[in-house]
C-alpha positions as CSV (number, residue, x, y, z in Angstrom):
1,X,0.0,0.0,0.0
2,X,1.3,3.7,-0.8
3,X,1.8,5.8,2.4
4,X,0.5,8.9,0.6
5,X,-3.1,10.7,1.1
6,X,-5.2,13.2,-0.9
7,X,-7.6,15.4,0.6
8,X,-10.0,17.2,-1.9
9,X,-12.3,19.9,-1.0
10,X,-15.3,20.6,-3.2
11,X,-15.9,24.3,-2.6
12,X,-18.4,26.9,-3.7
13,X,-15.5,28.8,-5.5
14,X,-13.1,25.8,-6.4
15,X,-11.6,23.1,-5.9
16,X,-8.8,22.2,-3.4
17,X,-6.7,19.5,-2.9
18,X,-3.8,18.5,-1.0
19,X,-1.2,15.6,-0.6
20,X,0.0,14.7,2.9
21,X,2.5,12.7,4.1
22,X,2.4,9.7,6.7
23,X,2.8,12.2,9.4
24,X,0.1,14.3,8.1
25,X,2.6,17.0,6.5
26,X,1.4,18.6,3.6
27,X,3.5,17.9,1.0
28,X,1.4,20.4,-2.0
29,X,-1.6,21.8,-3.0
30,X,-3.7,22.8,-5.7
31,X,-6.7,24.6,-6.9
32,X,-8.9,24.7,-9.8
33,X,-12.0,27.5,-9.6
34,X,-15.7,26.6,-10.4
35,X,-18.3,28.3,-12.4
36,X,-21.2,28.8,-10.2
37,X,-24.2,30.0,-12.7
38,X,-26.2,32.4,-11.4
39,X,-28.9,34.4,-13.8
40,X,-30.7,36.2,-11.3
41,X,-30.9,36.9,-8.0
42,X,-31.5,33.9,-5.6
43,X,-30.7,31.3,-8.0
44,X,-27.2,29.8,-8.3
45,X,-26.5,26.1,-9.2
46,X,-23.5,24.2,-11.0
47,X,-22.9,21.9,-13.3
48,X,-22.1,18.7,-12.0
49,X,-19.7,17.4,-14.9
50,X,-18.0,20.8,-14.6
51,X,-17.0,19.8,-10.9
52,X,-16.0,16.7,-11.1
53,X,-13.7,18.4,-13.9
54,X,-12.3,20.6,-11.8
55,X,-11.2,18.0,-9.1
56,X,-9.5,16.1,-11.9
57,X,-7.3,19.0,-12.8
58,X,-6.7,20.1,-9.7
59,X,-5.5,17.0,-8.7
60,X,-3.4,16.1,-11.5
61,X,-1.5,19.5,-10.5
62,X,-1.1,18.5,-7.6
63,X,0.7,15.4,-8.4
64,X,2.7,17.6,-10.6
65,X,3.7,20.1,-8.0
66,X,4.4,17.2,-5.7
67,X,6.6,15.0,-7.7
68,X,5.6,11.9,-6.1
69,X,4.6,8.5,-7.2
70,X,1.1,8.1,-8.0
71,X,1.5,4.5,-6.7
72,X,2.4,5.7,-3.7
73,X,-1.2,7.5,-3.1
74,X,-2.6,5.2,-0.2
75,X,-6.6,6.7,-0.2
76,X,-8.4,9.6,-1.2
77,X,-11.1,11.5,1.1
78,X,-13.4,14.4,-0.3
79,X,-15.4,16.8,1.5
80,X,-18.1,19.3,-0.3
81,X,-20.8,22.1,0.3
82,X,-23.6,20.6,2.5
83,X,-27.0,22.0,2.1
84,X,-27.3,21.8,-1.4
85,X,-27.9,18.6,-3.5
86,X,-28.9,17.0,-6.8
87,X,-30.0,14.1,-8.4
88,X,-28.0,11.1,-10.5
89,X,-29.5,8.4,-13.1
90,X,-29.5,4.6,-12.3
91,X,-26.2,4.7,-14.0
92,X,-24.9,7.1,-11.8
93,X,-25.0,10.0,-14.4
94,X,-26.2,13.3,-13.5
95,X,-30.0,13.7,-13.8
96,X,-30.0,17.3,-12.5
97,X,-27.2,20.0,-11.8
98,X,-26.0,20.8,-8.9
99,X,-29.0,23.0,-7.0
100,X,-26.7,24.9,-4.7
101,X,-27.1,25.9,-1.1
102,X,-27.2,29.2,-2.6
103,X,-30.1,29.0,-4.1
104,X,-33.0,30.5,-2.4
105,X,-36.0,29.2,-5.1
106,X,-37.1,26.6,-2.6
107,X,-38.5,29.0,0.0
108,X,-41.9,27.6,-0.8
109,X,-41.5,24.5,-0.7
110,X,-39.2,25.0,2.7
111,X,-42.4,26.9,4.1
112,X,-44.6,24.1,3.3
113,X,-42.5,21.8,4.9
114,X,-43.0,23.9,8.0
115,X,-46.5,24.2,8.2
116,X,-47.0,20.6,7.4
117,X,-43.9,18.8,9.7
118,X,-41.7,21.4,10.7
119,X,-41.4,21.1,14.6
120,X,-41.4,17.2,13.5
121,X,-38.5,17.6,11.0
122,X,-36.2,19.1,13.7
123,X,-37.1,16.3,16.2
124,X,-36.1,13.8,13.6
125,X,-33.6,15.1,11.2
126,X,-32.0,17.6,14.1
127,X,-31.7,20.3,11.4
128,X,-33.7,23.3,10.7
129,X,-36.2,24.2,7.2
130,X,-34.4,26.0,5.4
131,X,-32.8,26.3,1.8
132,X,-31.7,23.0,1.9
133,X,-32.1,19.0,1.1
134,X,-35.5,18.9,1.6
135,X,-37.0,21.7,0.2
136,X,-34.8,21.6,-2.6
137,X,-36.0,17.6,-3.5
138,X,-39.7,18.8,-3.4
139,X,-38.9,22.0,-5.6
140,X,-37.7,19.6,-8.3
141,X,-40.5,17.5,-7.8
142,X,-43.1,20.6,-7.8
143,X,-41.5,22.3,-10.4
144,X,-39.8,19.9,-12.8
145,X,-41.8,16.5,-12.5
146,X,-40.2,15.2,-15.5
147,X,-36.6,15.8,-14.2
148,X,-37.9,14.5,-11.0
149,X,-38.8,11.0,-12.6
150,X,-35.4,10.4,-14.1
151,X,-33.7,10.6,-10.6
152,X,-32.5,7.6,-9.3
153,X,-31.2,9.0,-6.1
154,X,-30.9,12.4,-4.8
155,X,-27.0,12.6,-3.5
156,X,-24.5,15.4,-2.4
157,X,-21.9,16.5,-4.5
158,X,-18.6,15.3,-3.0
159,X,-20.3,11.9,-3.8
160,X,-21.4,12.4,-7.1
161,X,-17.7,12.8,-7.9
162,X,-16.6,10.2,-6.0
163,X,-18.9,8.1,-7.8
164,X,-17.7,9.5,-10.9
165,X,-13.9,8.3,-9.6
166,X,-15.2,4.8,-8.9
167,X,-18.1,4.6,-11.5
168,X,-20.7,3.5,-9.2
169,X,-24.3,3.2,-10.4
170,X,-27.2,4.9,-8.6
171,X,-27.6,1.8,-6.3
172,X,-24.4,1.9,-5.3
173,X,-24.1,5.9,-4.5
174,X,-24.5,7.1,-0.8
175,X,-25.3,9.2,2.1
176,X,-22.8,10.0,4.8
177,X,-24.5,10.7,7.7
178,X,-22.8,13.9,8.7
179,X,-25.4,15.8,6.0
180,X,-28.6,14.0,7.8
181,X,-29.9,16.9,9.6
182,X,-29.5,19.1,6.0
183,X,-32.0,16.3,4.7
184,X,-35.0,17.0,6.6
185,X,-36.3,13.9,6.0
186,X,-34.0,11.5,8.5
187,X,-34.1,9.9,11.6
188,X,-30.6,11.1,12.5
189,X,-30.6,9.2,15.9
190,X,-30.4,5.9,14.3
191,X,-29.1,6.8,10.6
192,X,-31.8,6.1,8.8
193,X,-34.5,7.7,6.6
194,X,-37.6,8.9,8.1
195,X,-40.5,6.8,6.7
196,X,-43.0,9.1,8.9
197,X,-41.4,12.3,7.1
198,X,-40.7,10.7,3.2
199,X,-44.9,10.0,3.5
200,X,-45.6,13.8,4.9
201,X,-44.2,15.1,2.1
202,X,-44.8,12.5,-0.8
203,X,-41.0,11.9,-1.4
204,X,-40.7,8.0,-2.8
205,X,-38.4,6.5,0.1
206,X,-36.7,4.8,-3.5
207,X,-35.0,8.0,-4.4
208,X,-32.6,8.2,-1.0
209,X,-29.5,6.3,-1.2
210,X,-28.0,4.1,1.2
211,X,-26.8,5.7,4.5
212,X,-22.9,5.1,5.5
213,X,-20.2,6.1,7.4
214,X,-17.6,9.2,6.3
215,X,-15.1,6.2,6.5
216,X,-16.2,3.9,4.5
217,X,-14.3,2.7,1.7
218,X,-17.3,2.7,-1.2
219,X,-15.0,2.7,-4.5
220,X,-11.4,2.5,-6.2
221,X,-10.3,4.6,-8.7
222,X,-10.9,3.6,-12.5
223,X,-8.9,3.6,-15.6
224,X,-10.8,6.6,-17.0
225,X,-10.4,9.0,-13.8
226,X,-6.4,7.6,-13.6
227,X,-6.3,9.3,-17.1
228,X,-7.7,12.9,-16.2
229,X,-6.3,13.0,-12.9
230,X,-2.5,11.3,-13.2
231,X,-3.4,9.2,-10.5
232,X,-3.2,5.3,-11.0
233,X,-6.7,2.8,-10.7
234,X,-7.4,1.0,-7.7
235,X,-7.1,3.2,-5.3
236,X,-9.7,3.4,-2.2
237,X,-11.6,6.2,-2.2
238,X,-13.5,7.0,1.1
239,X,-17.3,8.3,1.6
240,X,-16.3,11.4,3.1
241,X,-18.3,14.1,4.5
242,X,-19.2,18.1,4.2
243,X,-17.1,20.6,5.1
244,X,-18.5,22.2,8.4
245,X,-17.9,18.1,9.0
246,X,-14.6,17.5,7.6
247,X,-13.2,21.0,9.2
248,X,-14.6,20.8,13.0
249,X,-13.0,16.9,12.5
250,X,-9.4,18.6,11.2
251,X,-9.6,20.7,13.9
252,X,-9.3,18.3,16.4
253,X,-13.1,19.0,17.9
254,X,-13.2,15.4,19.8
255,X,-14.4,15.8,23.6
256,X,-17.3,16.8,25.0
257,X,-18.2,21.2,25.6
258,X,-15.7,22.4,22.9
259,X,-16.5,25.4,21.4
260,X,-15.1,26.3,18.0
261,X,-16.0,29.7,16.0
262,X,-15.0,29.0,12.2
263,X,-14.0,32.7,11.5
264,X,-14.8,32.6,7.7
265,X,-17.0,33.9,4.9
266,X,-19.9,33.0,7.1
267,X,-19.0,33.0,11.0
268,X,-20.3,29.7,12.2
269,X,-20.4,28.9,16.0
270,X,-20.5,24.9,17.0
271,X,-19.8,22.5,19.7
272,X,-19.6,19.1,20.7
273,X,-22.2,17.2,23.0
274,X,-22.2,13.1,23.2
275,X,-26.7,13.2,23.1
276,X,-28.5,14.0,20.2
277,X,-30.5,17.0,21.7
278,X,-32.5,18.6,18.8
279,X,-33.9,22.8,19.2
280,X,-37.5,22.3,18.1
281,X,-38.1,25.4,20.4
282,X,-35.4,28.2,19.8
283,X,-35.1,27.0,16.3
284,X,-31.5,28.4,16.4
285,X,-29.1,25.1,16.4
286,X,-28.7,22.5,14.0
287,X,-27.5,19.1,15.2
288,X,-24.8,17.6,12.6
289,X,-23.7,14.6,13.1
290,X,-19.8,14.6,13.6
291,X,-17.8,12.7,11.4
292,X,-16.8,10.8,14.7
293,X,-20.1,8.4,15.5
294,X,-21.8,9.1,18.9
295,X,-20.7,12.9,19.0
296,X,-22.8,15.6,17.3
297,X,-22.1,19.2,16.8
298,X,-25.0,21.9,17.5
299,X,-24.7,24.4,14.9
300,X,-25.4,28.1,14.0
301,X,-24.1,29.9,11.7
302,X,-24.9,33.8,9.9
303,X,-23.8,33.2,6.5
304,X,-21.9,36.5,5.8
305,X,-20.0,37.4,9.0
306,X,-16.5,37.5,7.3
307,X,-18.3,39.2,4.0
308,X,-19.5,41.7,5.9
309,X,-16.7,43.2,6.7
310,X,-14.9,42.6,3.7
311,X,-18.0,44.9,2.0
312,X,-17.1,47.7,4.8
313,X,-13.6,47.5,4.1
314,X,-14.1,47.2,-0.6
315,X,-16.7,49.8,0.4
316,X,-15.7,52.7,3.0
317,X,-12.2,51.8,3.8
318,X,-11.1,53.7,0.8
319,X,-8.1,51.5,0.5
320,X,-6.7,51.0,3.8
321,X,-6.5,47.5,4.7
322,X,-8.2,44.9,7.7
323,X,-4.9,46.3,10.1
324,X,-5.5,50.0,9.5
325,X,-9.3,49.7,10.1
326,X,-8.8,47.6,13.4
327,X,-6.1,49.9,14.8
328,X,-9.2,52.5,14.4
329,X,-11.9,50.6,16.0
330,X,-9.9,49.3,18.7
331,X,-10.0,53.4,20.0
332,X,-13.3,53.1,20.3
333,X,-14.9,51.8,23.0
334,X,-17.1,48.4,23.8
335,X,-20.9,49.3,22.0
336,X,-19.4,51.6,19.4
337,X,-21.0,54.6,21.2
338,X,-24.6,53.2,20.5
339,X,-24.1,52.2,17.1
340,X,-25.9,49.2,16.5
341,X,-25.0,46.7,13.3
342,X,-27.0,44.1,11.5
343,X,-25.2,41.5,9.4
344,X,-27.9,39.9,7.8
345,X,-28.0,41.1,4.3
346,X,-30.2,38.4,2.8
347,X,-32.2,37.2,5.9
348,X,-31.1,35.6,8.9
349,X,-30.5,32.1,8.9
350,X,-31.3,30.5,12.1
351,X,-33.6,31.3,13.4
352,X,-35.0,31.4,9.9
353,X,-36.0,35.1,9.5
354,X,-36.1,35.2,5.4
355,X,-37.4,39.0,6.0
356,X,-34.9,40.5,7.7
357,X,-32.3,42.6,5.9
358,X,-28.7,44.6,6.7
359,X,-28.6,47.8,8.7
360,X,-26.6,50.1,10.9
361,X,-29.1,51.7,13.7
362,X,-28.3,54.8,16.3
363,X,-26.1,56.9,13.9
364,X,-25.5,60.6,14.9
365,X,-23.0,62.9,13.7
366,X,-20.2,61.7,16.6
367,X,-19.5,58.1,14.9
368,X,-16.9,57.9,12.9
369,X,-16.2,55.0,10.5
370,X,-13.9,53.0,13.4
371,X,-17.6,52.9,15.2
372,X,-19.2,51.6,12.2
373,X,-16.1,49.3,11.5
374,X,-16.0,47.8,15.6
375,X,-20.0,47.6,15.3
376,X,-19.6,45.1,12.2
377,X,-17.4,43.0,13.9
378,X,-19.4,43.5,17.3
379,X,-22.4,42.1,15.6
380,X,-20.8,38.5,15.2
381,X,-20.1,38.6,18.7
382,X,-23.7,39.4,19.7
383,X,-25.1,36.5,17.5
384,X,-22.9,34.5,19.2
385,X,-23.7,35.6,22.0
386,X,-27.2,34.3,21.2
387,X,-26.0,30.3,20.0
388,X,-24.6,30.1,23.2
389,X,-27.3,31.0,25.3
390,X,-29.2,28.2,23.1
391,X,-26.5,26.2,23.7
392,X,-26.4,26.1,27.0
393,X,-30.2,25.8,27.7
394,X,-30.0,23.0,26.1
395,X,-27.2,21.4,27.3
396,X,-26.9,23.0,31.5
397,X,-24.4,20.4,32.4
398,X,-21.5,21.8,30.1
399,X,-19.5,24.3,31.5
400,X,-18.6,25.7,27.5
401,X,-15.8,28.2,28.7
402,X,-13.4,28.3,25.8
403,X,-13.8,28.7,22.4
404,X,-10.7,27.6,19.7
405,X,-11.2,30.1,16.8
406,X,-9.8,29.2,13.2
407,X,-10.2,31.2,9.5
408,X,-9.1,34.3,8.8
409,X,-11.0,36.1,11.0
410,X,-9.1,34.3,13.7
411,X,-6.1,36.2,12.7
412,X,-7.6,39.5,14.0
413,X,-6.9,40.4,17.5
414,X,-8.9,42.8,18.0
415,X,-12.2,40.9,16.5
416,X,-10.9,37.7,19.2
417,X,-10.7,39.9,22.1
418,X,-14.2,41.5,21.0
419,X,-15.9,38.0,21.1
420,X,-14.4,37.0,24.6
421,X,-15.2,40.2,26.4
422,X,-19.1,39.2,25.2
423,X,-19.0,36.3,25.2
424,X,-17.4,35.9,28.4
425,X,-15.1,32.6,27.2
426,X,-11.8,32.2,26.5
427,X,-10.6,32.9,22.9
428,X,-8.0,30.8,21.7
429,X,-6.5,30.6,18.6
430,X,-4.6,27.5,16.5
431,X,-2.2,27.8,13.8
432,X,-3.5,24.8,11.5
433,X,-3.4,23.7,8.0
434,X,-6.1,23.2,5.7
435,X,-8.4,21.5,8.5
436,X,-11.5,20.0,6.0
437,X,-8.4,19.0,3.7
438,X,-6.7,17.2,6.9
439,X,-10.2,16.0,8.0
440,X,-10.8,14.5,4.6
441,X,-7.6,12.9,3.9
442,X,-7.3,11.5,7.4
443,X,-10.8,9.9,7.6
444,X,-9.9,8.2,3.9
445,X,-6.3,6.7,5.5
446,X,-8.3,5.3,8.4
447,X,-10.8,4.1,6.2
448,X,-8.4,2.1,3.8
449,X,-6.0,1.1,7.0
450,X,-3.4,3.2,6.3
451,X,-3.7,5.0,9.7
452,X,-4.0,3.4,12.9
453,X,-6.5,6.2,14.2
454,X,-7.0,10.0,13.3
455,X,-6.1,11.9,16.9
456,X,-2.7,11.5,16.8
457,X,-2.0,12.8,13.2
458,X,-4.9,15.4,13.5
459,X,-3.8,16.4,17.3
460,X,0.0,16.7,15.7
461,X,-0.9,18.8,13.0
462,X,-2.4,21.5,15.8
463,X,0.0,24.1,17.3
464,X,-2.0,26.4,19.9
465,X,-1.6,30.6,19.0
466,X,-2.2,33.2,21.1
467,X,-5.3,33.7,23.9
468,X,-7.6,36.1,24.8
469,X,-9.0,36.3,27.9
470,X,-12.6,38.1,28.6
471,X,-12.5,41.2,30.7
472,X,-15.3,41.1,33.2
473,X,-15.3,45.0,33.2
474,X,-15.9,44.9,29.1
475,X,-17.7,42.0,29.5
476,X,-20.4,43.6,31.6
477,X,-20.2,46.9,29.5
478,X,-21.4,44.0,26.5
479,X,-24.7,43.0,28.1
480,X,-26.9,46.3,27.0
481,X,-25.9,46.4,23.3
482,X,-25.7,42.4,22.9
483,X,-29.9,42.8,24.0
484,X,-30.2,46.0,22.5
485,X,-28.6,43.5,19.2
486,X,-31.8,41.4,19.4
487,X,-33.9,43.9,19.8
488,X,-33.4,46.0,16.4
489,X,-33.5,42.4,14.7
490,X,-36.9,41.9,16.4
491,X,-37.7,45.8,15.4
492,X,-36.4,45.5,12.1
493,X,-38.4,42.5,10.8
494,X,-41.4,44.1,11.6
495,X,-40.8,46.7,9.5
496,X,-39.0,45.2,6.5
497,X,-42.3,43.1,6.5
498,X,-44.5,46.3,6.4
499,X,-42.3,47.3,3.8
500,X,-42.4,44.5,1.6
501,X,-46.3,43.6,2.0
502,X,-46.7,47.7,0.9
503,X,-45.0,46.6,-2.3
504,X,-46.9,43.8,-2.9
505,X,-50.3,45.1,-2.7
């Protein structure tokens, strides 16, 4: 067997992969950007064949860049976007394209779903209605019946292209069961589909696949993918998982009452608990099941925390950088002087307020743009602030008192210090790799044997940064604006709804 993995990670911009070496060092990487297709506002999808092209070139550069021995290439693990999905034929060919999580056209079919199950849905599946699995599946079969018919089985992306490496037929294709609570239509205590919630909403229990494990082996690489990608047949190729999944795993997110912020595009906010322990009520956390069976990880997320402030700084920075805007804010003091900031540009996403839109709120001629800038970054913190309060209601028994913080935005003091002093937790940060391309490749070398277990190599590839420690004077100064936070959200949607129903009549 070769002593070489491959991590590939099917993005919404590209794709990345990664070689590593038996002691999980990575050796090269390589990237090859998608086309995502969007023609109007709210609907984006991708062409399936287009990916799996992309992760064909990108890894054949990276076996270039590398230099090594193809035969030496032990197993291959992919991770992809989660909440979308699309459908393959009985031979495993592409019936649909790929409906991305970014597509909003199933709000519909994701309110329906409400009125009919929804409380149901999150008891079951763990996860929340939204714009994903679920909705998506009846918006194909609402809106294209014919396209609907030719689906075999409705499948996530990372494993359409693995079943594209393998050439597996629609029977063979899968499920991991780290996307179960995207599905809505699971019983993701037990890993199986949801008979009760497949016959609530008319889907044909026929057109799920099989459930499985992120490490199991389900293929080997083909002739035909050996030619596009440089790689040699026979190689394993793992399930894998998504990339929340794959990146909370390469993180090292193993024990009980971690807290992890992914400091990113969109800010997402997770833990680890050992009970499934779904939020029917607060309809804030999704459950996903970690890649690691018996742990799950309670989820929330505001889908553009990180683009937020990159549109304050392309916007009204005119030109100074992330560093020159910080060194501002950090003058100004916790609350930003009443200046209140709303990150939710196209709705909130849990709790699912589809109404609710950006704003800044208290402005008077003393703010400056540092207030504006701290207030941006101050809003993550209050949503935060709200997941854990969620959090902890529903799990009182965890203590919760540090959070590890990775991404970009984990690279900004000034935002980590902001989230401890509301937060009231310890911030620390790690200097890691690529963690979903470390979480991928390591769950495909335990899968094909070729690691003895994944917390030493993961746990090695971890070396702790700096920490930020939560000042109980700031901390208390917090408590106003993170209420007065909820409270212009609450404000807000009321009138954005006004708004909207006065253009509509």
């Amino acid at each position: 067997m070769g002593k070489y993995l491959i991590g590939v990670d099917i993005g919404t911009q590209g794709t990345k992969a990664a070689l590593f070496s038996p002691e999980m060092e990575m050796v090269a990487t390589a990237f090859e950007a998608s086309r995502l297709i969007s023609p109007e506002p709210g609907v984006v999808w991708q062409e399936p064949d287009e990916m799996y092209a992309s992760a064909c070139v990108a890894i054949r550069a990276l076996m270039e860049k590398a230099g090594v021995d193809p035969r030496e290439v032990a197993a291959i693990g992919l991770d992809g976007q989660m909440a979308g999905i699309m459908g393959v034929k009985a031979d495993g060919s592409a019936a649909t394209y790929y409906d991305s999580w970014l597509d909003m056209r199933c709000g519909r079919y994701a309110e329906e779903m409400n009125k009919i199950a929804g409380r149901r849905v999150v008891e079951l599946s763990g996860g929340q209605v939204t714009y994903v699995h679920g909705p998506k599946i009846l918006w194909w079969k609402g809106e294209h019946p014919d396209v609907y018919d030719q689906v075999d089985k409705f499948v996530l992306p990372h494993a359409y292209i693995v079943g594209r490496m393998c050439a597996l037929t629609g029977e063979q294709m899968y499920f991991d069961y780290t996307h179960l609570h995207f599905s809505c239509l699971a019983d993701s205590a037990n890993k199986a589909w949801s008979g009760e919630l497949l016959d609530a909403f008319g889907i044909a229990p026929s057109k799920m696949p099989r459930i499985v494990s992120p490490f199991e082996i389900v293929g080997r690489t083909t002739q035909a993918f050996a030619n596009l990608s440089g790689l040699v047949p026979g190689i394993p190729v793992a399930a894998g998982c998504g990339d929340t999944a794959a990146s909370t795993f390469g993180a090292g997110m193993f024990s009980e009452g971690m807290l992890l912020d992914i400091a990113g595009t969109a800010s997402v906010m997770l833990s680890v608990v050992d009970r499934f322990v779904p939020d029917p009520d607060f309809r804030t956390l999704t459950l996903m099941r970690s890649p690691v069976d018996g742990l799950y990880l309670p989820l929330s997320y505001l889908s553009g925390g990180g683009m937020c402030l990159r549109w304050f700084r392309d916007q009204f920075a005119g030109g100074r950088g992330y560093r020159e805007l910080e060194a501002e804010a950090e003058q100004i003091p916790p609350g930003s002087e009443g200046v209140i900031f709303v990150p939710h540009f196209s709705g909130r996403v849990l709790p699912n307020n589809p109404d609710l839109k950006g704003a800044f709120v208290g402005l008077d001629f003393k703010h400056q743009r540092a207030h504006l800038f701290r207030a941006v970054m101050e809003s993550v913190a209050y949503e935060y602030a709200y997941y854990l309060k969620v959090l902890r209601a529903l799990h009182p028994a965890e203590p919760f008192g540090e959070m590890l913080s990775v991404g970009g935005g984990a690279k900004s003091d000034l935002f980590n210090q902001i989230k401890a002093d509301v937060l009231g937790v310890k911030i620390s940060t790690y200097e890691m790799g690529e963690t979903a391309l470390i979480g991928a490749a390591v769950i495909a070398g335990v899968g094909a044997g070729a690691l003895d277990g994944y917390e030493r190599p993961i746990l090695n590839s971890i070396r702790k940064g700096r920490e930020f420690l939560p000042d109980e004077a700031r901390h208390a100064m917090y408590k106003k604006p993170a209420a007065d936070y909820l409270t212009a959200i609450e404000r807000l949607t009321g009138y954005y709804r006004e708004v909207q129903e006065g253009e509509n009549a």
